[in-house]
C-alpha positions as a LaTeX table, in Angstrom:
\begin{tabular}{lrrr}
\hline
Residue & $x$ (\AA) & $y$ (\AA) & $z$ (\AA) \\
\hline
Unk1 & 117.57 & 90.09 & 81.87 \\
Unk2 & 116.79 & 89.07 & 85.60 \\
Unk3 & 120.60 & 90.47 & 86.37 \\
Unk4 & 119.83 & 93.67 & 84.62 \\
Unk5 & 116.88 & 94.30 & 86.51 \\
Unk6 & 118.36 & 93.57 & 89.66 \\
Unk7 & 121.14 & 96.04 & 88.84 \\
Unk8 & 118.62 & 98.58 & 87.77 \\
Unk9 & 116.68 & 98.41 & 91.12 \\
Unk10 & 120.14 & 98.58 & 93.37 \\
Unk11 & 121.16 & 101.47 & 91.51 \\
Unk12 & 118.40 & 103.73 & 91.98 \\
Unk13 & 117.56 & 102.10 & 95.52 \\
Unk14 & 114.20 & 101.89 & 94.82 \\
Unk15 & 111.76 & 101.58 & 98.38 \\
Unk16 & 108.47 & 100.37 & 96.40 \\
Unk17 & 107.40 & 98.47 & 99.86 \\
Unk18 & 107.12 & 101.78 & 101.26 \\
Unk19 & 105.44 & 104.16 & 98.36 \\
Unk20 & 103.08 & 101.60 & 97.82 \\
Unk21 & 102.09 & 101.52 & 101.23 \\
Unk22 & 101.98 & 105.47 & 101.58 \\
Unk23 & 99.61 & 105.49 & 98.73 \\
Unk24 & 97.73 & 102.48 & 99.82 \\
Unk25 & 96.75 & 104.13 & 103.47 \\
Unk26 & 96.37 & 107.59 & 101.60 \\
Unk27 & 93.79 & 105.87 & 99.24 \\
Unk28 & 91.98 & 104.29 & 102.10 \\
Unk29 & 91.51 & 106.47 & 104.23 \\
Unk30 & 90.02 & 108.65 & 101.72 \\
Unk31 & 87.63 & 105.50 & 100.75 \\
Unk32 & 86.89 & 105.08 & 104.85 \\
Unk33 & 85.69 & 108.88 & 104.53 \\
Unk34 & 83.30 & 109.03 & 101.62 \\
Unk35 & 82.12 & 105.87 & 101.81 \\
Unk36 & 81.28 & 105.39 & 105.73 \\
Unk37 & 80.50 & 109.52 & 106.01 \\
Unk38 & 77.56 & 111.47 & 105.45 \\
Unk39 & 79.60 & 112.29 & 102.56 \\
Unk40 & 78.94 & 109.32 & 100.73 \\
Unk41 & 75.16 & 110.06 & 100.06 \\
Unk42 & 74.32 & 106.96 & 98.71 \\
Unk43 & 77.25 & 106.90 & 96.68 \\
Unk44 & 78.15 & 103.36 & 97.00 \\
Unk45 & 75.08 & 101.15 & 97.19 \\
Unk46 & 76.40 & 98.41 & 96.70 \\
Unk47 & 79.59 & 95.98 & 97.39 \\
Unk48 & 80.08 & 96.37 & 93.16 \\
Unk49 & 79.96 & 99.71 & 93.33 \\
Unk50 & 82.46 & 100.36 & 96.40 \\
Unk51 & 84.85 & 97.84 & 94.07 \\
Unk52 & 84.38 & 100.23 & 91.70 \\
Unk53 & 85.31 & 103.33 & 93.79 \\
Unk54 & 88.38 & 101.60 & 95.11 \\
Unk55 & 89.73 & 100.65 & 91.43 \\
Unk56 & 89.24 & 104.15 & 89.98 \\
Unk57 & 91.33 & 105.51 & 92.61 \\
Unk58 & 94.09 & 102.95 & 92.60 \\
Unk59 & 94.39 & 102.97 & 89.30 \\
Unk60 & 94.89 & 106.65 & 88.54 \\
Unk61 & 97.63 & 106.74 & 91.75 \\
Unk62 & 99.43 & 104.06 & 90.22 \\
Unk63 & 99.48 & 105.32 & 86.34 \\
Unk64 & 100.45 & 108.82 & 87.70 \\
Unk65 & 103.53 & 106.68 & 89.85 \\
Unk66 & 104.31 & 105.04 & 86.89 \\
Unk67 & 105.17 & 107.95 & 84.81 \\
Unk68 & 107.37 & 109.22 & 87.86 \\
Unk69 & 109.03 & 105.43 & 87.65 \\
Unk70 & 109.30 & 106.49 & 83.60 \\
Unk71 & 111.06 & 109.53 & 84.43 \\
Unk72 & 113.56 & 108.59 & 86.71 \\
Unk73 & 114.42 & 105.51 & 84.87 \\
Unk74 & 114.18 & 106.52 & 81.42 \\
Unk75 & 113.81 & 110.57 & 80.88 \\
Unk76 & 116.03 & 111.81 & 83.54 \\
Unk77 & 118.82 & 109.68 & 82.23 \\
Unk78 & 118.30 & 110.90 & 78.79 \\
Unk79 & 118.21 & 114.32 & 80.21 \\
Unk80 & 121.23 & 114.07 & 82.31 \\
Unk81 & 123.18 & 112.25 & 79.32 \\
Unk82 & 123.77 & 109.54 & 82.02 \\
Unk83 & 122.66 & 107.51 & 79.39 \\
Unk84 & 125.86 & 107.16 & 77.64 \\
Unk85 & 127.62 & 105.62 & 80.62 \\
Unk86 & 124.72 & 102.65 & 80.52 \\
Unk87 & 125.33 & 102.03 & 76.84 \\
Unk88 & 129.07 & 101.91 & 76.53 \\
Unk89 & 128.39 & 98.48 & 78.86 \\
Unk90 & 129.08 & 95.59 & 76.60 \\
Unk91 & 125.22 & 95.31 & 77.24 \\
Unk92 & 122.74 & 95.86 & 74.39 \\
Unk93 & 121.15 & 98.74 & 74.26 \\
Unk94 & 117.45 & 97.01 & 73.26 \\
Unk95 & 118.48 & 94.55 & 76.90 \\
Unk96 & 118.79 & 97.77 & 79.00 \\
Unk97 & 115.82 & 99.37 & 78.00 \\
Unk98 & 113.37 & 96.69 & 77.83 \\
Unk99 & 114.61 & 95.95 & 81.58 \\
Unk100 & 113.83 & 99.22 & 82.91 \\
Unk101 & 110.16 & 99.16 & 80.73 \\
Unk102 & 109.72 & 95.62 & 82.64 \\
Unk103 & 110.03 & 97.24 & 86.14 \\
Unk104 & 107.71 & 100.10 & 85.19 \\
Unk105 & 104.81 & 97.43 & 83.85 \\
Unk106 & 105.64 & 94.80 & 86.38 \\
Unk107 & 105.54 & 97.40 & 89.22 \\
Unk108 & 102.20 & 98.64 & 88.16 \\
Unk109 & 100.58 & 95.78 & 87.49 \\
Unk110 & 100.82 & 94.66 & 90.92 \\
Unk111 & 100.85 & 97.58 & 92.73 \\
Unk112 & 97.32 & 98.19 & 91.01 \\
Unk113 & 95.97 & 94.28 & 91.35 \\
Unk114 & 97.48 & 93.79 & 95.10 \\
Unk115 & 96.28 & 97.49 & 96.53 \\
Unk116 & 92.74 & 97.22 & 94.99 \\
Unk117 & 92.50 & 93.60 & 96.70 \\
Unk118 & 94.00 & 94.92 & 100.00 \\
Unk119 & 91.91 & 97.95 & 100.23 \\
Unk120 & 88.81 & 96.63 & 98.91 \\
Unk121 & 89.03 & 93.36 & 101.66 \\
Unk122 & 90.01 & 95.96 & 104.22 \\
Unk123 & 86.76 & 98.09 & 103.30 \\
Unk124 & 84.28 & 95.06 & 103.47 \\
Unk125 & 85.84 & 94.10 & 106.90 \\
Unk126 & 84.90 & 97.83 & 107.66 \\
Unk127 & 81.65 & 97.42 & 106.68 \\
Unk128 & 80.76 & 94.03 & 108.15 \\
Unk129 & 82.27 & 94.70 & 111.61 \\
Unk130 & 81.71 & 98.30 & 112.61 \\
Unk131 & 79.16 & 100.26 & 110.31 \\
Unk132 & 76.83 & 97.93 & 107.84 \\
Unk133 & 76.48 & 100.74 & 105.17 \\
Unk134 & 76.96 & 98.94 & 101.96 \\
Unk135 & 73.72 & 96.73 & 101.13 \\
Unk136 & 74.27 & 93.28 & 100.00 \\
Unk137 & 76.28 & 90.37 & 100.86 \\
Unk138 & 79.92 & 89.90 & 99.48 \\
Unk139 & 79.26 & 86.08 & 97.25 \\
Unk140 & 82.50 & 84.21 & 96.20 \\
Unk141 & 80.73 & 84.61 & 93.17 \\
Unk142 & 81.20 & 88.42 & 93.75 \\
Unk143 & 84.99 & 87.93 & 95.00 \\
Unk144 & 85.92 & 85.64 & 91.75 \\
Unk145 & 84.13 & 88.45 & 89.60 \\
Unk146 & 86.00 & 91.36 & 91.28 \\
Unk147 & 89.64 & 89.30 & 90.85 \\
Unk148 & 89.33 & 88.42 & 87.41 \\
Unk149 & 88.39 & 92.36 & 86.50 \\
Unk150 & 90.96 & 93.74 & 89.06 \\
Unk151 & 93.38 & 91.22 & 87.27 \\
Unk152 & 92.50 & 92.30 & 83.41 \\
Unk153 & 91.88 & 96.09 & 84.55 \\
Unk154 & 95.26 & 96.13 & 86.18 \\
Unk155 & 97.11 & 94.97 & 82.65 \\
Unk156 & 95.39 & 97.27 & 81.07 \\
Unk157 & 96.31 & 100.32 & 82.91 \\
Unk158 & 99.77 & 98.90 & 83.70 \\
Unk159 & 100.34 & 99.58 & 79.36 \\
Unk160 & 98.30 & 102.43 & 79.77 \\
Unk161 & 100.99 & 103.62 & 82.19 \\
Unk162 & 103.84 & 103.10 & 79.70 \\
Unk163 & 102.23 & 105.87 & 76.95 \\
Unk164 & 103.88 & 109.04 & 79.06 \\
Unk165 & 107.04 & 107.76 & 77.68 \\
Unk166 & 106.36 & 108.62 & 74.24 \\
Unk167 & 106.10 & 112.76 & 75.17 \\
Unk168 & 108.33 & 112.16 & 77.86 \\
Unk169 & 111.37 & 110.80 & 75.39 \\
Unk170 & 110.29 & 113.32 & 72.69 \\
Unk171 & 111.09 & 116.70 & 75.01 \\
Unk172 & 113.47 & 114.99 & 77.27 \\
Unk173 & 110.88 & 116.36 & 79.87 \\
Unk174 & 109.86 & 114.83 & 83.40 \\
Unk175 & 106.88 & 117.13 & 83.35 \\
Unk176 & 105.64 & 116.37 & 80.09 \\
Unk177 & 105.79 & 112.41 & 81.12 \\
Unk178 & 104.19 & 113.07 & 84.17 \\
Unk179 & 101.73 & 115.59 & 82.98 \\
Unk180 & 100.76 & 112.78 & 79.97 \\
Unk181 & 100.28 & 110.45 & 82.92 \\
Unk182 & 97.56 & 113.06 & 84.71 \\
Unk183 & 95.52 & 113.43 & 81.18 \\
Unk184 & 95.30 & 109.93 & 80.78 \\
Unk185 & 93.83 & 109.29 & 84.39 \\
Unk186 & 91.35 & 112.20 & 83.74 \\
Unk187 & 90.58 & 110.93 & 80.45 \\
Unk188 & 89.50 & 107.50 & 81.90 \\
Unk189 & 88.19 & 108.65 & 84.95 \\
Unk190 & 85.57 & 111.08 & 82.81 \\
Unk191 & 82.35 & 110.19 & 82.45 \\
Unk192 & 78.55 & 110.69 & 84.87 \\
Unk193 & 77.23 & 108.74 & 87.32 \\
Unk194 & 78.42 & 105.70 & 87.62 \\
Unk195 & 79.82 & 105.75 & 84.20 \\
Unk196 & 83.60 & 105.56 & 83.29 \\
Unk197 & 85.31 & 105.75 & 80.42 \\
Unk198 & 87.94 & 102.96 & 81.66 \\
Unk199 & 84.88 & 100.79 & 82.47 \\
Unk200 & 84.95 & 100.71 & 78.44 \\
Unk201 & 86.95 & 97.48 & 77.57 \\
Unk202 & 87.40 & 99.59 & 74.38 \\
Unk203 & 89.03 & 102.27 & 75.86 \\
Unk204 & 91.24 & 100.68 & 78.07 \\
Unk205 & 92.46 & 97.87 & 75.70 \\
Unk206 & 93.52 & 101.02 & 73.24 \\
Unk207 & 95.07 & 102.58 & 75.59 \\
Unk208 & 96.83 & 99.18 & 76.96 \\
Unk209 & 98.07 & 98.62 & 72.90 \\
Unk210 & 99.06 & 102.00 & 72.44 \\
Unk211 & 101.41 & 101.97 & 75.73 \\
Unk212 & 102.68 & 98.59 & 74.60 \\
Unk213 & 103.47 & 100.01 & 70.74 \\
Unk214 & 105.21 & 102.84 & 72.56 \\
Unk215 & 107.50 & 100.67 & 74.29 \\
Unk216 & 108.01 & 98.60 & 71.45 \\
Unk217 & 108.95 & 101.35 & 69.27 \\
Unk218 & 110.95 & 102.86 & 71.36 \\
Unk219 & 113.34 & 99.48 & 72.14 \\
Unk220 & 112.90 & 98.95 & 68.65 \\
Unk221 & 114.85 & 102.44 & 67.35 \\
Unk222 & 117.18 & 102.37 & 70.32 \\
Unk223 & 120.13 & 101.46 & 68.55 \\
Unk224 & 119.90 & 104.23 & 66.08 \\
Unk225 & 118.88 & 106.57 & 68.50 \\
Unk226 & 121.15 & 109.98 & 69.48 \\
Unk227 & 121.41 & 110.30 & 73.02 \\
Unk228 & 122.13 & 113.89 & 73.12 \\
\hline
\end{tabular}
């Protein structure tokens, strides 16, 4: 599986080092300006809060880049019948897919866990050295807090991030994968105030088990499935 992987990621010369660090300084700098602005207006009060603020953002860049990851990796090749070449490997079928699902999750999942813990540190270094705007102190009881729910929200959306496949595979569409991916942020991102939806454990462990049934199901019925 490792090998398959490895051949997966030469193949479509993936640069994640440097998309993840686009979208890391894109997402901060945004956070810098609402949060140490007269923009913020009290937004974040709190070191909890401004954890918050960081997460919702991460996490909807990196389930919107993981239906782009879908598409190249799964839809366009369906799409471009490119497909065919993979599966007349003496490779199984189930193998090939379930090693391009692993990079999608795995990808995700860390991209979400590791930016929310760089940006977030960066923020409260911010905060401490240059501006004092957040009220509070940052506890280790507050850090362990924040890791174990960046850690748990960050599986969750990484499975949420595997559900555009199901619309995606069904048209043989990169829009409709990628425009399944935008709902999905908007639907957990919804809410007033400080309420989320995604704050919901609920909601997000659905979501989490529907993505994972999806890919399930669909390395389940790859054998039997027409490729045209």
């Amino acid at each position: 599986m490792l090998k398959l992987i490895r051949l997966e990621l030469r193949k479509n010369k993936f640069n994640f080092l440097k998309s993840v660090l686009i979208a890391d300084l894109a997402i901060l700098g945004f956070m810098i300006l609402i949060a140490f602005t007269s923009l913020n207006e009290g937004e974040f009060s709190s070191y909890t809060d401004l954890f918050d603020g960081v997460f919702v953002f991460v996490k909807a860049i990196y389930i919107i880049f993981a239906s782009v990851l879908l598409s190249k990796l799964v839809i366009d090749e369906y799409k471009n019948n490119t497909i065919t070449v993979l599966f007349m490997y003496p490779v199984p079928r189930k193998m090939l897919l379930t090693a391009k699902l692993i990079i999608v999750f795995v990808f995700t999942f860390l991209s979400i866990f590791l930016s929310d813990i760089v940006i977030s540190s960066i923020l409260t270094g911010v905060d401490y050295f240059m501006s004092d705007v957040i009220e509070g102190t940052v506890s280790q009881e507050l850090i362990l807090t924040h890791l174990v729910k960046a850690g748990t929200d960050a599986l969750y959306a990484a499975g949420m991030g595997l559900i555009p496949l199901y619309f995606g595979m069904r048209r043989k569409s990169v829009p409709a994968t990628i425009v399944t991916a935008i709902f999905i942020v908007m639907l957990i991102s919804s809410g007033f105030g400080s309420f989320r939806m995604g704050n919901l454990i609920g909601v997000s462990l659905s979501l989490a088990l529907v993505g994972a049934g999806i890919a399930y199901l669909s390395i389940r019925n790859i054998e039997h499935q027409d490729v045209a």
